[in-house]
C-alpha positions in Angstrom: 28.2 -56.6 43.2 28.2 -59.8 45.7 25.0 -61.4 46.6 24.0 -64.4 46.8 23.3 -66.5 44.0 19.5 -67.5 44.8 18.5 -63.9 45.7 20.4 -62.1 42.8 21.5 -64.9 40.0 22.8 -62.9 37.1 25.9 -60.7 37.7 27.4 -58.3 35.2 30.6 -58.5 33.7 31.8 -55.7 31.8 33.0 -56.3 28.1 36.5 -54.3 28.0 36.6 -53.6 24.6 32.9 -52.0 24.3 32.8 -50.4 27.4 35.9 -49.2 27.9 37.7 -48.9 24.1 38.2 -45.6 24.4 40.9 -46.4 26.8 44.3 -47.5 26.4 44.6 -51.5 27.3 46.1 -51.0 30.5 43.7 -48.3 32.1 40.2 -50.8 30.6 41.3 -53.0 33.9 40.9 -50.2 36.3 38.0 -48.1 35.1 36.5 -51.3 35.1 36.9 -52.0 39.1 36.3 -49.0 39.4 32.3 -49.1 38.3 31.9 -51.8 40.6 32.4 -54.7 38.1 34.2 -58.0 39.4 34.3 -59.6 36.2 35.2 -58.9 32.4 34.8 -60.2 28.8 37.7 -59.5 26.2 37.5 -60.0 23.0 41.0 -60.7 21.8 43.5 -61.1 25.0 46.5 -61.5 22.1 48.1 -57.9 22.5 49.8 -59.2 24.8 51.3 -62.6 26.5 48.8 -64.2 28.7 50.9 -63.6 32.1 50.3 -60.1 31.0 46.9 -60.3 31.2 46.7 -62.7 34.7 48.5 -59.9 36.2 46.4 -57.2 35.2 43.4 -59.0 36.2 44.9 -60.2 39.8 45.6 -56.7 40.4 42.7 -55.1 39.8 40.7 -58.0 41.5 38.8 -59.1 38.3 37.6 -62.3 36.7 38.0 -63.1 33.3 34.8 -65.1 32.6 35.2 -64.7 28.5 37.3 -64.3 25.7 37.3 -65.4 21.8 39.7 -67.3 19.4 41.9 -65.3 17.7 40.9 -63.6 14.2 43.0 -62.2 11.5 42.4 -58.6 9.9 42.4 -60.3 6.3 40.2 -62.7 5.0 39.6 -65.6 5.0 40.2 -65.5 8.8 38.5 -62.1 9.8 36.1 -64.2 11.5 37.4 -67.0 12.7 38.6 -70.3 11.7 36.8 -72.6 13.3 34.0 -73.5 10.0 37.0 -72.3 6.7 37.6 -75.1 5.0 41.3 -76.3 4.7 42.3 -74.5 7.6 43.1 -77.3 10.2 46.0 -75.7 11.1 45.3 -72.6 11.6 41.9 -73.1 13.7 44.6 -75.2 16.1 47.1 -72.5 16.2 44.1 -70.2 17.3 42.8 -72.5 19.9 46.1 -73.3 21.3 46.4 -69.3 21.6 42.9 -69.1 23.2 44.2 -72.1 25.3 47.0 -70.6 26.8 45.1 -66.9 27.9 42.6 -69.7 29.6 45.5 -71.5 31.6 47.1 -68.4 32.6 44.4 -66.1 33.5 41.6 -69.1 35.2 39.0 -67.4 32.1 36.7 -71.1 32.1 34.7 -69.9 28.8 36.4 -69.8 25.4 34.3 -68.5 22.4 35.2 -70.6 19.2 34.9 -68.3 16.2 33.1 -70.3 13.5 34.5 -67.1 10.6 33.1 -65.8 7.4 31.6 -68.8 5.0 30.1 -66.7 2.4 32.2 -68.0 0.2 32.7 -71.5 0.7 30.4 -74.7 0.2 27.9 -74.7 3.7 28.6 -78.7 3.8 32.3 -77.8 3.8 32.0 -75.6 6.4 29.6 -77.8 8.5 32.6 -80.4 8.1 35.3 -78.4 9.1 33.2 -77.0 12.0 32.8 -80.5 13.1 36.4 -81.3 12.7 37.5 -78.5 14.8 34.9 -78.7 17.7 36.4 -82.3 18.1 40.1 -81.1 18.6 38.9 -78.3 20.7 36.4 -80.2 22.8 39.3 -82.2 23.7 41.3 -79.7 25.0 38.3 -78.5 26.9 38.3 -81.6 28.7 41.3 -81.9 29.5 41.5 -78.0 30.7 38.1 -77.9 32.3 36.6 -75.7 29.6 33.4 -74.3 28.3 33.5 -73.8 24.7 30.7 -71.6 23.2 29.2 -70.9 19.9 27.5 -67.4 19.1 24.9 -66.4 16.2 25.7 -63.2 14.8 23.6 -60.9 13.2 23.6 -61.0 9.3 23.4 -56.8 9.8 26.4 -56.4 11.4 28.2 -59.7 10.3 27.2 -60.8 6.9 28.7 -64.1 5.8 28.9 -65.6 9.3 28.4 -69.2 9.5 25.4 -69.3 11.5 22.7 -66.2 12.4 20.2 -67.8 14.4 20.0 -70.1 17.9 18.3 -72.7 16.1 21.1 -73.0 13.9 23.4 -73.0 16.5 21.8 -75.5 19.0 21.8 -78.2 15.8 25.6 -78.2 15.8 25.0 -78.8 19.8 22.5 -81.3 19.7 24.7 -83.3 17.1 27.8 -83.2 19.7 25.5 -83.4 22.8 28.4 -82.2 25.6 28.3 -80.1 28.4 31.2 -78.5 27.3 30.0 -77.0 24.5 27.0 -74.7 25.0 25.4 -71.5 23.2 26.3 -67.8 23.2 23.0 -65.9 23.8 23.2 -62.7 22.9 19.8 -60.6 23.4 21.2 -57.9 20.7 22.2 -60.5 17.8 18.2 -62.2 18.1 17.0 -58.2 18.6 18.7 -57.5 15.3 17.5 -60.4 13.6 13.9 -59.7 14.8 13.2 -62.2 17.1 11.1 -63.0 19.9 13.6 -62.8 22.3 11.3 -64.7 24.9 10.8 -67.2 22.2 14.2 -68.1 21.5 15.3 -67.9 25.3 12.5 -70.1 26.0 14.2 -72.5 22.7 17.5 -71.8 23.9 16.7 -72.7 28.1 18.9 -76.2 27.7 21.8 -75.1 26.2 22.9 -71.3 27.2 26.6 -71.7 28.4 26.8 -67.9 28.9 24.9 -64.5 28.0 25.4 -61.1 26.9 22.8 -57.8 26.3 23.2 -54.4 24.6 20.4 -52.6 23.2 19.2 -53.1 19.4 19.7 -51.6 17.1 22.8 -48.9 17.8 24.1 -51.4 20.5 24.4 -48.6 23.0 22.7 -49.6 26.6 20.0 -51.5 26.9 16.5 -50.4 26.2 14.3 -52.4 28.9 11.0 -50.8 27.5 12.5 -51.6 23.6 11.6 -55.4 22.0 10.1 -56.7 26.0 14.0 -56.9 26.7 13.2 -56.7 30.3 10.1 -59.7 30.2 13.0 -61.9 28.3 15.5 -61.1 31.2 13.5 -61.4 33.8 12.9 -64.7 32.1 16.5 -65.9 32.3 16.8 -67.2 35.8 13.6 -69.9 35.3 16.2 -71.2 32.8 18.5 -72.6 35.1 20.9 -70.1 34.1 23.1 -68.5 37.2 25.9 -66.6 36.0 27.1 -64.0 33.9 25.8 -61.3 31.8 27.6 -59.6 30.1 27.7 -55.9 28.7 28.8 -55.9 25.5 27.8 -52.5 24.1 29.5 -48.6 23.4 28.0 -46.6 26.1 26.5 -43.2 25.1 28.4 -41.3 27.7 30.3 -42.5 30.2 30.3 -46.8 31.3 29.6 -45.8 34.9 26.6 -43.4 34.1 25.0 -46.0 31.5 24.4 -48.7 34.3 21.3 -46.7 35.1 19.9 -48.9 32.6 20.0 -52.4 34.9 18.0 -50.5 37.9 14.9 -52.1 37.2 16.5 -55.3 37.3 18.4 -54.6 40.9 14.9 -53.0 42.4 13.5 -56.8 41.5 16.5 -58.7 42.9 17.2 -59.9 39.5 20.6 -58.5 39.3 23.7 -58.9 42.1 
């Protein structure tokens, strides 16, 4: 999947944990080299230590290029703890978790989970948001991270702090740092019924990283369904040269469901 960068820009990365779930954690590593993929996402890298992890990667000769803050199965963490307010400390413990899978394994993105706020006052949430960014941002610094922030779909994750770009790029704009940057995810703005060239075209300043599956079963993507394949086609003018990644359940088999990015390879959009 090597080419270079200003004939083929975007480069998949395969999301472990949709792609290959179905798989003991050990094996995802492997059937994952094995399609051809030179990088991964993982959700939650916590099963086990981080050296753990490093070495699976190193052996199978992936990148990590992704993984999120810890979660808890209960509430009031199921989501995150980045936005709950009152929970300083947890958020830090989180972070400092997320931290450590960074240092070990090289990963360079770390997505903050803002968590559910249904039930807690929005400015609250705002304020503990902003509290948290600013321990994490230093940390980022210091570590030579990218922080990101994801809308999720009110569908699939009712009560998340934020649904939309818009909403996400205000939090940006008030920070204003390289090191923290937006999540796009063509799925969550398919779900919510966006114009996904609209809000790519909002988004074009601040994407720090980008992930597709296809609305609304989050199987492959449809390139014909909701002009997916106009809005990636559109992502390169954005200045945007890296991942994207697969976050979706395949239908059959991950290897036999890349059929979906040909188009994209026969127009040199894809490495």
């Amino acid at each position: 999947m090597n080419a270079t960068p200003a004939a083929a820009p975007l480069k998949l990365a395969a999301n472990l944990d949709w792609l290959y779930g179905h798989l003991p954690l050990q094996a995802r590593f492997g059937a994952a080299a094995a399609d051809g993929f030179d990088a991964v996402e993982i959700l939650l890298p916590y099963e086990q230590a981080p050296q753990w992890y490093a070495a699976a990667l190193r052996e199978h000769g992936l990148q990590l290029v992704l993984h999120n803050t810890p979660i808890r199965a209960s509430s009031p963490g199921r989501l995150g703890w980045a936005a709950i307010p009152g929970a300083r400390r947890e958020f830090a413990e989180a972070f400092a978790q997320a931290r450590a899978v960074a240092q070990a394994t090289g990963s360079r993105r770390i997505h903050v989970m803002a968590g559910y706020c249904e039930d807690h006052d929005p400015g609250a949430c705002q304020d503990a948001l902003r509290h948290s960014l600013q321990h994490a941002l230093a940390a980022a610094e210091a570590d030579d991270l990218t922080l990101t922030l994801e809308p999720l779909n009110r569908t699939d994750m009712p009560g998340y702090l934020y649904h939309l770009p818009a909403q996400v790029i205000d939090v940006l704009r008030e920070f204003d740092s390289p090191r923290l940057r937006l999540q796009f995810d063509y799925y969550h703005c398919a779900k919510e019924g966006l114009d996904l060239g609209a809000e790519l075209a909002q988004a074009a300043d601040w994407i720090g990283h980008v992930q597709i599956a296809g609305a609304p079963d989050r199987h492959e993507p449809d390139l014909d369904r909701d002009r997916l394949l106009e809005a990636v086609r559109a992502l390169p003018a954005t200045g945007y040269r890296s991942w994207l990644g697969c976050e979706y359940r395949a239908r059959g088999t991950p290897a036999e469901g890349l059929r979906w990015c040909a188009p994209l390879r026969a127009e040199g959009l894809l490495a």
